[in-house]
C-alpha positions in Angstrom: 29.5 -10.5 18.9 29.4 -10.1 22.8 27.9 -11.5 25.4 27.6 -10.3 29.0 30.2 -7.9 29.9 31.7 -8.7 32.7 32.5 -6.5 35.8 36.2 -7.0 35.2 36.1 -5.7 31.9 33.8 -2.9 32.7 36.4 -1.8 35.6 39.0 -2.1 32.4 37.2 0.6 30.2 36.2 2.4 33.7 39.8 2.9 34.6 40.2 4.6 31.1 38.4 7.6 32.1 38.2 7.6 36.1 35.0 6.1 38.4 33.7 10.2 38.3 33.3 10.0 34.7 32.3 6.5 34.2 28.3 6.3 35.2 27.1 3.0 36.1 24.0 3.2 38.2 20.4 3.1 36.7 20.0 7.0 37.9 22.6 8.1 36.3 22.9 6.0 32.9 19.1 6.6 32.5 19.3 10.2 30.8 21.5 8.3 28.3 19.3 5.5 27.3 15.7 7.3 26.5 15.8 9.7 23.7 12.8 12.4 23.4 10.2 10.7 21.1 10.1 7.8 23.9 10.3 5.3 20.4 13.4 3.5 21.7 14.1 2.5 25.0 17.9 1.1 25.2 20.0 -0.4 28.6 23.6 -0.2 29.3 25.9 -1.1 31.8 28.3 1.9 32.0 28.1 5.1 30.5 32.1 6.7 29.6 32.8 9.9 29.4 36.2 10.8 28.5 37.7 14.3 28.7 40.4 14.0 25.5 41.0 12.4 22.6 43.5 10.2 24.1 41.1 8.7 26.1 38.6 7.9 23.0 41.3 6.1 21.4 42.3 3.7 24.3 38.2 3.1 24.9 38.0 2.0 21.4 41.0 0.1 21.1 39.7 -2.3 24.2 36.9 -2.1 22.5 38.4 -3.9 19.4 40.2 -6.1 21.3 37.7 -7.4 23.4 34.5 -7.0 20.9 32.8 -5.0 22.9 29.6 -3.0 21.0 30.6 1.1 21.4 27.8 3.3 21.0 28.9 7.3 20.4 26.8 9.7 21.6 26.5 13.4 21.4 23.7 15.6 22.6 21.0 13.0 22.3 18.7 15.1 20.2 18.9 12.1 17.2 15.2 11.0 15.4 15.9 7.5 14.1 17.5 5.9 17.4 20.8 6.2 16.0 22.8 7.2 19.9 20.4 4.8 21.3 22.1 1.5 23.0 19.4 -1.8 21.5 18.0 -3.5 25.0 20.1 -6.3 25.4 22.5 -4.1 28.1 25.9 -5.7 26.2 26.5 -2.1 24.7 28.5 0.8 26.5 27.7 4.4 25.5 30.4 6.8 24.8 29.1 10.5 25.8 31.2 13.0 24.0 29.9 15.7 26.2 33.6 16.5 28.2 35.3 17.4 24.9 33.6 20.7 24.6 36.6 23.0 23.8 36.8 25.6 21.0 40.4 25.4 19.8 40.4 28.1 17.9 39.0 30.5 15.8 40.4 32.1 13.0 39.4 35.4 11.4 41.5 35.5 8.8 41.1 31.9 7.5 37.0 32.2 8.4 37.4 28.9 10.3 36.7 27.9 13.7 38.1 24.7 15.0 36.0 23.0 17.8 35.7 19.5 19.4 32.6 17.1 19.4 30.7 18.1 22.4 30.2 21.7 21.9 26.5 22.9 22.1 25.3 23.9 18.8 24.3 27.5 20.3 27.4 27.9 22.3 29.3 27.8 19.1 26.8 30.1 17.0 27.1 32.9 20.0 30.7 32.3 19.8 30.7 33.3 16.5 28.1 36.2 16.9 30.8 37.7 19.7 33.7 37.9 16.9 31.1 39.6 14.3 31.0 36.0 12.3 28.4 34.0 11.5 28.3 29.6 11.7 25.0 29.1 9.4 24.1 26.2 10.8 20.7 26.4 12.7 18.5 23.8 14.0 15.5 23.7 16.6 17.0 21.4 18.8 20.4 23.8 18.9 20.4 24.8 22.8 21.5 20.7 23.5 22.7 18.9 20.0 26.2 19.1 19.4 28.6 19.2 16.9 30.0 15.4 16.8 26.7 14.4 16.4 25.6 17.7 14.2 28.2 15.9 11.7 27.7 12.2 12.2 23.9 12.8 11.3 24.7 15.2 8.3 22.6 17.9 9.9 20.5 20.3 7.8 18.2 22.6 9.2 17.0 26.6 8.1 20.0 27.5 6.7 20.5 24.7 4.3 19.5 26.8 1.3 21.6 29.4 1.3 25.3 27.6 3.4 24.3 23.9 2.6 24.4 20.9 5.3 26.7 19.9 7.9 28.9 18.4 5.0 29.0 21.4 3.4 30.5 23.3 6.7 33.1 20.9 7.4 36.5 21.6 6.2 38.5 18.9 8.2 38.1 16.3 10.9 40.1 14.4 13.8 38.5 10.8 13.8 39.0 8.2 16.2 39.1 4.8 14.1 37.5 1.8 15.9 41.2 0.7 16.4 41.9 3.5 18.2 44.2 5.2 15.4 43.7 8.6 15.4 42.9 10.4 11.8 44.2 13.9 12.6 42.5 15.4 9.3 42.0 19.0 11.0 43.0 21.3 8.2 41.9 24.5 6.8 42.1 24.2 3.2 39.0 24.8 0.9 41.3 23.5 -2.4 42.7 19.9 -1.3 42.7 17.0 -4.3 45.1 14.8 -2.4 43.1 11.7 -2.9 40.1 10.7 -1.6 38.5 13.0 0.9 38.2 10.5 3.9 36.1 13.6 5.9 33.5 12.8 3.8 33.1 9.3 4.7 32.3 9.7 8.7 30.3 13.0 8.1 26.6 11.1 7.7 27.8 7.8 9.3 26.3 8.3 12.4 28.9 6.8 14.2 29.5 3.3 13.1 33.0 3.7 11.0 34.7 5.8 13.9 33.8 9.0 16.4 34.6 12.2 15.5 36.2 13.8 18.1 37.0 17.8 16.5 36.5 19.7 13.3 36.9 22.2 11.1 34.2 24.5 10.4 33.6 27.3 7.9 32.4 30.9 9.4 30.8 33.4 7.3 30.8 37.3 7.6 27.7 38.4 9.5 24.7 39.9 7.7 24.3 43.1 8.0 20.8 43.2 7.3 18.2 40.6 7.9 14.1 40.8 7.1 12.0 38.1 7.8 8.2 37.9 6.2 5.2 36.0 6.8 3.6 35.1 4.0 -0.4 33.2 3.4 -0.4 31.7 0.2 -3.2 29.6 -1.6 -1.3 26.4 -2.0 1.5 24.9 -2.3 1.7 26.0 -6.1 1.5 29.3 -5.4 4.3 29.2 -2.4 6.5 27.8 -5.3 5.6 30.3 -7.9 6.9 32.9 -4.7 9.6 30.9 -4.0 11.1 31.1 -8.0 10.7 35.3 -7.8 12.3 34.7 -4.4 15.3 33.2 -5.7 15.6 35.1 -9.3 15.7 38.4 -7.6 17.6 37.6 -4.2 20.0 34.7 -4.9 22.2 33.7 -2.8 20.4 36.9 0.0 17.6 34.1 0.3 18.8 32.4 3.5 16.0 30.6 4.2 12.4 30.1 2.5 10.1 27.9 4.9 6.5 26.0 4.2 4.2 25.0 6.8 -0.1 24.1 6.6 -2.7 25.6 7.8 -3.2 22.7 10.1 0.6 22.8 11.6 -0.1 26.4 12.4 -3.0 25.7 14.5 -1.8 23.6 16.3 0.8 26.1 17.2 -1.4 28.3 18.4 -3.7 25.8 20.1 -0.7 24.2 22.3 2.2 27.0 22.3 1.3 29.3 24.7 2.3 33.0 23.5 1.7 31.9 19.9 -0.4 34.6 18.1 -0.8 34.4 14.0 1.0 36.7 12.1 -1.8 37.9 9.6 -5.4 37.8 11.0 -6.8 36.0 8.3 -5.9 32.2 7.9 -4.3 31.3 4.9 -4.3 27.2 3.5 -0.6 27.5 3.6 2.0 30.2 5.2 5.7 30.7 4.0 7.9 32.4 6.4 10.7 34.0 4.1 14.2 35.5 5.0 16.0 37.5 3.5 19.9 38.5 4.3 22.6 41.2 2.8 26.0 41.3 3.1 25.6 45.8 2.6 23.4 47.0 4.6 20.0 46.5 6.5 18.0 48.9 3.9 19.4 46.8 1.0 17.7 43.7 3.1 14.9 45.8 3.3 14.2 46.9 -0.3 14.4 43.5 -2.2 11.9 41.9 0.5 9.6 44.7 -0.6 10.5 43.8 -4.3 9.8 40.3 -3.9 6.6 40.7 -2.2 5.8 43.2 -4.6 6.5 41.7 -7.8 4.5 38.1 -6.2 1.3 40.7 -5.2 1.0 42.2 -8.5 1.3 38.4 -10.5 -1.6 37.0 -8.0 -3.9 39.9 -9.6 -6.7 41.1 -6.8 -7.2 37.9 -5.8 -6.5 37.9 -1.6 -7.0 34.6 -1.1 -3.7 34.1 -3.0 -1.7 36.1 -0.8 -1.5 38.1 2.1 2.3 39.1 4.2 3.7 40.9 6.8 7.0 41.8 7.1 9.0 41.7 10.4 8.9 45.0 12.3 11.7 44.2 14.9 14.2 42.1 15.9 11.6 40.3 18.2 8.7 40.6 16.1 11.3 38.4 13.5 12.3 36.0 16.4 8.0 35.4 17.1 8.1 34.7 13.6 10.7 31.8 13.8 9.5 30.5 17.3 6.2 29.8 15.4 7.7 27.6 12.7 10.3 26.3 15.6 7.6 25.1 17.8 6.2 22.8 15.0 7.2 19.8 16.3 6.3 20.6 19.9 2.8 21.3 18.8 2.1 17.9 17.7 2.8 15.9 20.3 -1.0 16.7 22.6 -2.8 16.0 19.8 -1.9 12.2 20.0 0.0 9.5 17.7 2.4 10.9 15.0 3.7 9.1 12.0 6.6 10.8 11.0 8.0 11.6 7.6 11.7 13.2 7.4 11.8 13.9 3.2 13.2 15.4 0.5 11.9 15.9 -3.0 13.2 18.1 -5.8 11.8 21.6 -5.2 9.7 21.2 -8.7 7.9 18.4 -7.0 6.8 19.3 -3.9 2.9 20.5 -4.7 3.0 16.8 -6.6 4.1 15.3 -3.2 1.8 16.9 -0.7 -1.2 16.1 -3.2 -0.3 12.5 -3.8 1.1 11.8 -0.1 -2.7 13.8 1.5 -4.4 11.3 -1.3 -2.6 8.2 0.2 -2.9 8.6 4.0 -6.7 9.6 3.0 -6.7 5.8 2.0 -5.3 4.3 4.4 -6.6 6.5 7.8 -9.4 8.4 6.6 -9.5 11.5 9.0 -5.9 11.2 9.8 -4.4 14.8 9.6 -1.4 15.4 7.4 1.0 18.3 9.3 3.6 19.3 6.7 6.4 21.8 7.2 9.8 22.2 6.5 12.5 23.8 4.5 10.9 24.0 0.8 13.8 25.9 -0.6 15.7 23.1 -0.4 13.1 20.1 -0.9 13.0 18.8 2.4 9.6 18.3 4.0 8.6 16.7 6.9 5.3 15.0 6.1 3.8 14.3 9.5 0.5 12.5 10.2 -1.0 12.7 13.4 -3.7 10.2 14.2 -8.1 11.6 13.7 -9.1 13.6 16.1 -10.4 11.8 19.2 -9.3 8.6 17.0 -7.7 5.0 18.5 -4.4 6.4 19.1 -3.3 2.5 19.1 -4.7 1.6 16.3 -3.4 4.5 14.3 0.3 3.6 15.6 -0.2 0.0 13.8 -0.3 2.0 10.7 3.0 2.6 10.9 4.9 0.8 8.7 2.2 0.8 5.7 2.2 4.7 5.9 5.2 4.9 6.1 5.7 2.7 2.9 3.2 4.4 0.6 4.4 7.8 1.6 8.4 6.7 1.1 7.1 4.7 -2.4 5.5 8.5 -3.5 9.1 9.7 -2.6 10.9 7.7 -4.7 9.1 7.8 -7.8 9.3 11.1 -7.7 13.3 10.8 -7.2 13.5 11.7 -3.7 15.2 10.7 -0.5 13.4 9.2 2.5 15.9 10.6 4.9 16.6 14.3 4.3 18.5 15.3 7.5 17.2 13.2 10.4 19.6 10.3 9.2 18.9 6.5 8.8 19.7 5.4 12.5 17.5 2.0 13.7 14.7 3.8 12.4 15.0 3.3 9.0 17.9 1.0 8.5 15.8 -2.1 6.9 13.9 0.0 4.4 17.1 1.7 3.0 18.9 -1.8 2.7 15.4 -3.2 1.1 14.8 -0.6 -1.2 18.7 1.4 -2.0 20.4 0.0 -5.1 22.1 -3.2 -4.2 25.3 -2.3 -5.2 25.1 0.9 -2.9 24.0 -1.2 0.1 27.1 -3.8 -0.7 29.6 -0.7 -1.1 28.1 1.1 2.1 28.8 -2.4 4.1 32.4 -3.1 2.5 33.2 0.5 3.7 32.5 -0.6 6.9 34.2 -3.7 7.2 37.2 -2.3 6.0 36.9 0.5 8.7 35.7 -1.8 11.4 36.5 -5.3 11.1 35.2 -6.0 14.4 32.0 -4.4 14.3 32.2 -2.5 17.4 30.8 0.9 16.5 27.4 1.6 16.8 25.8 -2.0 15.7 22.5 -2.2 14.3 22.4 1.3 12.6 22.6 2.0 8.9 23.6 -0.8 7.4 
């Protein structure tokens, strides 16, 4: 590959974008080179940040030229280490952050056309303002952005009812590693002109080419949204809810949420503000939502049926069930900061081995059951904290080390927790990356374990795509 790079050449790709935009000293690369779990620590000589698409293309065609390693970068929110530079300092990150323009949105079409390094939120309240809705919702939205929304596949709350990242994506303008530009930015939801080359940079996480705008689909806003709390006795009987959820609401089931009892707790043991729901704690809570298209009361009145229709079928049994329905606006946005915080809440209560899954819907009691029984075995008294998006069969199964446990120690379980929780996953037919991607994090367990004939396809793709494997090395594949 690439040795040292030397100063002339990092004046070169400096020149590209001007000395204000082209970071070099340790102070100011730094916030580019840790990302927030504190797993990967990378170095890098010079940090680019260009301002248009012209000036992606003539950094990556140096690049090519000169075989030096490119590593894209969006907000930095990634899980697997996938916008991380490795440690050698031969790699120069490319922050998409200047190209932050929405170019336009379209009522008529239902399409908003933005570039890479708009914020998540920015765009969502963007849409909001012109009475439209983009579905896409994730807890890190205030700082990820769309490039890297796309190039990880994102998922997130609204998943179940609008789909993925992919699913949003109507057209792209791609930046090839050769510095060709793939202006793909069209409108069209009907387009069998060949093979749909979006679809081969969405999920790539940056090593075919950077994504540098898009085409995204907007929805009408709801006009009526009702969010519930719901305890439940176990994950069986969260499922049973979740089938009357979907039979009666459909499509108006925009997102159906599991947590534990243990993830909760920590909530409210490390979030200040947090306050439970329902008074009495439940093994497992489901925090439902339900939107309509008519009117707020419609919302309203199938909530009340669901709940209904799942009270009467647990009998007068209350350990089976208890719910509250939002009261307000704010009492609905409490509701989501709980499940939000999740992740936040772990963290003081030591080492976390992570788990980022998916599962068919059918299977997830199976899972949880067979996952608790394994990390039993290997770390008796470690604490399973699963939560996630059941509606759409993606969990993530964390494990956070015993309670006043080794927290070293528990970290060297790592990799064997991590295989007998991922081996559970694929027998029952799962993925081992739902939405967090594949990144450095997992790239030698999906070539060890994906079909072989996947894993050559996936690295023919990028050979054809980037001969001189500039973009992103190390991740994937």
């Amino acid at each position: 590959m690439t040795g040292n790079i030397s100063p002339t050449l990092l004046d070169r790709f400096a020149a590209i974008v001007g000395d204000a935009y082209a970071l070099r000293s340790d102070a100011d690369t730094a916030p580019f080179v840790a990302e927030r779990r504190g797993l990967w620590a990378g170095r890098t000589p010079l940090v680019l940040r260009p301002g248009s698409v012209g000036e992606v293309s003539a950094i990556l065609k140096l690049a090519t030229e000169t075989g030096t390693p490119i590593v894209p970068q969006g907000g930095n929110t990634g899980l697997v280490g996938g916008q991380m530079p490795d440690g050698s300092g031969h790699e120069i990150v490319l922050s998409l952050s200047r190209l932050n323009r929405i170019r336009e949105l379209d009522l008529t079409s239902n399409t908003v056309t933005v570039e890479a390094g708009v914020i998540l939120h920015d765009l969502r309240e963007a849409a909001d303002d012109k009475d439209r809705l983009f579905p896409l919702s994730l807890a890190s939205q205030g700082s990820c952005q769309i490039g890297g929304n796309l190039s990880s596949n994102a998922g997130g709350v609204g998943a179940l009812a609008y789909g993925v990242a992919r699913d949003l994506c109507l057209g792209l303008e791609v930046v090839l590693p050769t510095g060709e530009v793939l202006d793909d930015l069209r409108k069209l939801k009907k387009d069998n002109t060949g093979y749909d080359l979006k679809d081969l940079f969405i999920g790539a996480e940056g090593t075919l080419g950077v994504i540098t705008a898009a085409v995204l689909k907007l929805f009408p806003k709801p006009k009526g949204r009702e969010v519930a709390w719901v305890g439940v006795g176990s994950p069986e009987k969260a499922l049973a809810l979740y089938g009357m959820a979907m039979e009666q609401a459909g499509p108006s089931l925009t997102a159906f949420e599991l947590m534990s009892d243990r993830t909760l707790s920590f909530v409210l043991k490390h979030i200040p503000g947090a306050v439970s729901p329902i008074e009495r704690p439940y093994p497992w809570y489901v925090l439902m939502e339900i939107s309509s298209g008519r009117s707020a009361e419609d919302a309203s009145k199938l909530i009340d049926s669901i709940l209904e229709d799942y009270m009467f079928s647990t009998g007068d049994d209350a350990a089976q069930f208890d719910g509250v329905m939002a009261s307000s606006l704010a009492q609905a946005e409490a509701f989501w900061r709980l499940r939000e915080s999740m992740s936040d809440a772990q963290k003081p209560e030591g080492v976390s081995i992570k788990h980022d899954i998916s599962v068919p819907v059918a299977s997830i009691p199976e899972f949880i059951a067979r996952a608790d029984k394994a990390v039993q075995r290997l770390a008796p008294g470690a604490r399973p904290v699963c939560f996630g998006h059941m509606g759409d069969g993606n969990l993530h199964y964390n494990v956070s080390q015993p309670a006043g446990g080794d927290g070293a120690a528990f970290q060297n379980l790592y990799r064997a927790m991590n295989d007998a929780v991922h081996a559970i996953v694929r027998d029952l037919g799962g993925s081992i990356s739902a939405e967090h991607g594949i990144g450095r994090m997992k790239r030698d367990e999906l070539i060890a374990t994906a079909p072989p004939v996947a894993t050559d396809l996936m690295r023919r793709i990028k050979r054809a795509f980037d001969p001189a494997g500039i973009m992103n090395p190390g991740k994937v594949v």
